[in-house]
Structures are given as structure tokens and as C-alpha cells.
N, C-alpha and C positions, 0 to 999 in steps of 0.2 A: 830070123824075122827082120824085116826091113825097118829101116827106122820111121813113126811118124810121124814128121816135120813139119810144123808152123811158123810164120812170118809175124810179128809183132806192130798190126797193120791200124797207124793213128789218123786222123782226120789229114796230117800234113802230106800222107804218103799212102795214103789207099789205094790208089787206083796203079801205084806201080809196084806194091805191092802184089794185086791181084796178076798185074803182066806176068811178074814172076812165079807165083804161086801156079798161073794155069800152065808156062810153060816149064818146070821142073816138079809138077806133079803136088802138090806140096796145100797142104791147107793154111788158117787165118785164124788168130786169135785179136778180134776187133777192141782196142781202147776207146773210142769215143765214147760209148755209156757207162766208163768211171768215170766221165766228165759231168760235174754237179750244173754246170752252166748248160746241159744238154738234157739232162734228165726233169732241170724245171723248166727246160724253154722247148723249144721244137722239136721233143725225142719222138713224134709220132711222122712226121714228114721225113726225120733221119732215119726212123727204121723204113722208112717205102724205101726210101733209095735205095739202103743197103741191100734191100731183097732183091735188089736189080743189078745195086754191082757183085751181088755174090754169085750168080746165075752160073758163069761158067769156072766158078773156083770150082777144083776136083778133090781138095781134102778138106775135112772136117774144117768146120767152125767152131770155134769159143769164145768167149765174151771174158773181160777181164774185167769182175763190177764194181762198183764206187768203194775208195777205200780212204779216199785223203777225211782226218779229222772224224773216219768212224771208228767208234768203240762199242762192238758187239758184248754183250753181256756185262754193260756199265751198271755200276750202281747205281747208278742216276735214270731215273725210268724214264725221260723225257728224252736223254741221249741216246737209250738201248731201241726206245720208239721211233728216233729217226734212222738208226740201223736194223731196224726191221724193216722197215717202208721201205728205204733203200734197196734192199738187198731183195725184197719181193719184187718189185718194180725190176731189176735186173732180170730175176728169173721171169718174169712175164714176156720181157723184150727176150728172151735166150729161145724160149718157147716157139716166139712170132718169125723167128729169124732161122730154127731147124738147129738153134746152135747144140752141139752135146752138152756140152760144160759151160759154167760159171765161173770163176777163179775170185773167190776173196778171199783179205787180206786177215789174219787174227788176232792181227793188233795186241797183241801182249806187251805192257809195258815192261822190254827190257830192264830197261833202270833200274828199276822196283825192285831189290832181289827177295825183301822181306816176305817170311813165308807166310805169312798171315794173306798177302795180298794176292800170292800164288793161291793158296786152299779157298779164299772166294771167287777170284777169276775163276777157276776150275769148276767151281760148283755150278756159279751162272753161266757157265759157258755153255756148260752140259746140257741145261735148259733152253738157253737160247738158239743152240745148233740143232736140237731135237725139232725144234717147232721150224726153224728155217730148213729143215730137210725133208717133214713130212710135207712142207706148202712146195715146195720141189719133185715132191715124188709126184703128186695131182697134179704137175703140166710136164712130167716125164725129163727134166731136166738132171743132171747129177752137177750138187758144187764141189768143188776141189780147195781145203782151205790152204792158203800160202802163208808159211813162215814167213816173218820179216825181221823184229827184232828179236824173238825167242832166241833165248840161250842154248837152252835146253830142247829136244827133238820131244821130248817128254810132256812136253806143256799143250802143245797140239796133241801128240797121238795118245793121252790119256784121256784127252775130252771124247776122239774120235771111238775108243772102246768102249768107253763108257754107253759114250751116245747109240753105236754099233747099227747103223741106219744104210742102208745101199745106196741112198742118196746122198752120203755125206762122206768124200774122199778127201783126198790129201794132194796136193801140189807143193812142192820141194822147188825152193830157187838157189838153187846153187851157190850164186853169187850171196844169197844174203846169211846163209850158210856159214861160208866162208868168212864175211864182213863183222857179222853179230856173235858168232860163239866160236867156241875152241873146241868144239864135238868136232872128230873127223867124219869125212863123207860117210863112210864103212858102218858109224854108228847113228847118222842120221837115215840112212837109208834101212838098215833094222828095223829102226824102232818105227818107220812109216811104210814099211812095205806093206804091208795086208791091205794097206788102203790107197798106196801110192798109185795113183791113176796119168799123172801127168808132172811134166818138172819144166821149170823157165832156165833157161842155160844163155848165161854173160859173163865176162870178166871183168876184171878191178884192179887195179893196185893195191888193194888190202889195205884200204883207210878210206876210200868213197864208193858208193855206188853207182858207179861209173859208166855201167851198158856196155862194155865195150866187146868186140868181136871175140870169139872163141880161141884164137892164136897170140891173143894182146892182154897180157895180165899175169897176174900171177898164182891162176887157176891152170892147173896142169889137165888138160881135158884130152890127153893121151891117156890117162887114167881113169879119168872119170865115164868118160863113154864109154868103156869095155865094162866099168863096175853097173851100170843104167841098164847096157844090153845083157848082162848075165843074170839078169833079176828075172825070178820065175813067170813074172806078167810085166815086161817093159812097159815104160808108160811113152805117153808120146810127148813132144820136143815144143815146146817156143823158144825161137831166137828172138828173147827180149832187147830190142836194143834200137836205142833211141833212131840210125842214123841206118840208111839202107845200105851202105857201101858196106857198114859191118855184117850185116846179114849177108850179104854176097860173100863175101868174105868166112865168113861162116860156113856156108854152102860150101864155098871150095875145100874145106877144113872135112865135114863131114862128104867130100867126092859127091855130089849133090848137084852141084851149080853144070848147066852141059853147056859146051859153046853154043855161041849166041846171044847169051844173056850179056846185056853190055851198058848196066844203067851205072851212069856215074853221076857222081857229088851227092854231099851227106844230105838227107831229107829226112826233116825232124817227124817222127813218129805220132808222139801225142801234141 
């Protein structure tokens, strides 16, 4: 099976973005509405546009939705109420725009190791993803939740069994993967396969979150793609990264990019 590849396409670099995505075949996973400056200001004129720049992309769309300073399933019901609004409001723009998927963040405070704080996140999470997947299923969208700081692969894919909803998948970032715990790939992708639908693939140095291109880090992704494409239902690909020369970059890493494609200097994404 071929792999299917996404472009990590921000307000700075849209539209050479889409150059690339139409001519190497290749779809878009849109940042601009996890931008909280967009979603309370002009997100109804930005979604026109984009149904017009997306016209001739030929792979899939996903949306990657608001995730800075949300904490789904907080104790604090004022906080969990703006992470619901949030996070509906996404799936309505995902909806407007044909996108398949949603990517949010699950916000688990690493930090935190104490188990008491783990067995309540877990219980509200349960509830909170339930009710965020059935308002998903009514405009036929699927979200994919992404690790960030999770330790553990466990802390996500126990809420997702729990929860056990077709509208509620799993997105795997590699990078934060690597960044946040000492589970190898081998065991984070176990324990989220049944639901893994989709994974963000970048490099690091192994101390920042960095974005950087797929051949620049100390992510050996000679390994990591063979273990992605040998999984019973391959998910498909965003090259998250800030800077579009890494994505080309990328491209050529995964034999992807065909002569011709010739966009240079870095163009910030979000």
C-alpha cells in the first residue's frame, strides 16, 4: 500500500503548500484553526477561502484543532467548557471544509506522575471524549487524539477503549514520542493500533521539539517507516514541520518529491 502523505500547511505557507501537494499527489493537514486569534475573529471568511484554495488539492484534508492552554476533561468545568466549544467549533469547520479528520491534542499533564491525578484524568476523559465523538459522529467527522506529553501510550489508549466510539481515533506523533517518554515506538504503537488512524512524523535532537525534516535528528525513520507500513491498517502521514524546505526534504527521504518541485527557503508554517 502506498503511503498517504500530508503537508503541514500554516497560514505562512498555504498556498505553496497546495503547488506541492497538487503536483506530487499528496494531501493537507490545515493549522490555521488551532489559531484561537482566528476562531474568535474572521474564521467564517477563512473558511470561504480555504474551500477555494483546496479546489485542486488531490489528497485528503485534516484539520489540526485548537490545542494551546486546552485541558479537555479539567476539573474545572469552566475550563473543560471552553474545551468543548473549542473543539465543536473545529469539528463544524472540518465538516464545512470535507475535511476527514480532526487532530487534537490530550493534554495530559506529564509532570503529574501521581496516581490519583492519572485515575481522575482518566475517568473525565472518558466522558469528555464520549460526548466529543458522538457530536462528531452527527457531522460525520472522525478525531484522532494526539499524544504530547504522555508518558505512557496507556493514558490515551485506555480512555480510547474505554470510550470504544468509531469516531474517536488515535494520532501518534513520533516526535513527541520520542521527546516525552522512554516507551519504544514497538510499544507505543501496540498499545494504539486498533485505533491508530493517522501519525505526525518530525525530528528532534532529543531535548526540543524541533519539526525538523525526517533525515535531521535523532529519529532513525529507516526504522520507523518499515514498523508504520507493516501495521495491519497503515495510518496516513503529516510531515509536521514548521519550515517547507523540510518537507521537501522529507519528500525526498520518503522517494516522494519528482523533479520539478523546486520551492526554496524556509517558510514558517503556522
Amino acid at each position: 500500500m502506498a503511503d498517504r502523505v500530508l503537508l503541514s500547511a500554516g497560514q505562512g505557507n498555504i498556498h505553496e503548500c497546495i503547488d506541492v501537494a497538487v503536483k506530487c499527489g499528496l494531501g493537507l493537514e490545515l493549522m490555521v484553526f488551532a489559531n484561537p486569534d482566528i476562531l474568535d475573529g474572521a474564521w467564517r471568511e477563512t473558511v470561504e477561502a480555504y474551500r477555494v484554495f483546496l479546489e485542486p488539492v488531490p489528497g485528503p484534508v485534516m484539520l489540526h484543532g485548537p490545542f494551546m492552554d486546552i485541558a479537555p476533561g479539567s476539573p474545572d468545568r469552566r475550563a473543560n467548557q471552553v474545551a468543548i466549544e473549542r473543539f465543536q467549533h473545529a469539528i463544524r469547520i472540518a465538516r464545512s471544509l470535507n475535511a476527514e479528520k480532526v487532530i487534537f491534542h490530550a493534554n495530559f499533564i506529564g509532570a503529574i506522575r501521581a496516581d490519583s491525578y492519572r485515575r481522575g484524568w482518566h475517568e473525565r476523559n472518558v466522558v469528555f471524549w464520549n460526548e466529543i465523538a458522538e457530536y462528531a459522529r452527527q457531522y460525520d467527522v472522525v478525531i484522532a487524539v494526539e499524544n504530547m506529553w504522555e508518558f505512557d501510550p496507556e493514558i490515551i489508549g485506555a480512555v480510547l477503549r474505554e470510550v470504544d466510539h468509531p469516531n474517536l481515533r488515535a494520532c501518534l506523533d513520533v516526535g513527541h514520542a520520542r521527546l516525552y517518554s522512554d516507551v519504544p515506538l514497538k510499544d507505543w504503537l501496540a498499545a494504539l493500533e486498533p485505533y491508530l488512524v493517522h501519525v505526525h512524523l518530525n525530528n528532534n535532537d532529543g531535548v526540543s521539539d524541533m519539526h525538523r525534516s525526517l533525515d535531521s535528528g535523532v529519529i532513525d525513520y529507516h526504522r520507523v517507516l518499515p514498523e508504520l507500513r507493516s501495521l495491519s491498517n497503515p495510518p496516513s502521514m503529516t510531515l509536521e514541520m514548521n519550515c517547507l524546505d523540510d518537507m521537501l526534504s522529507s519528500l525526498e527521504f520518503l522517494e516522494l518529491r519528482p523533479p520539478g518541485v523546486n520551492l526554496s527557503g524556509c517558510r514558517a508554517g503556522r
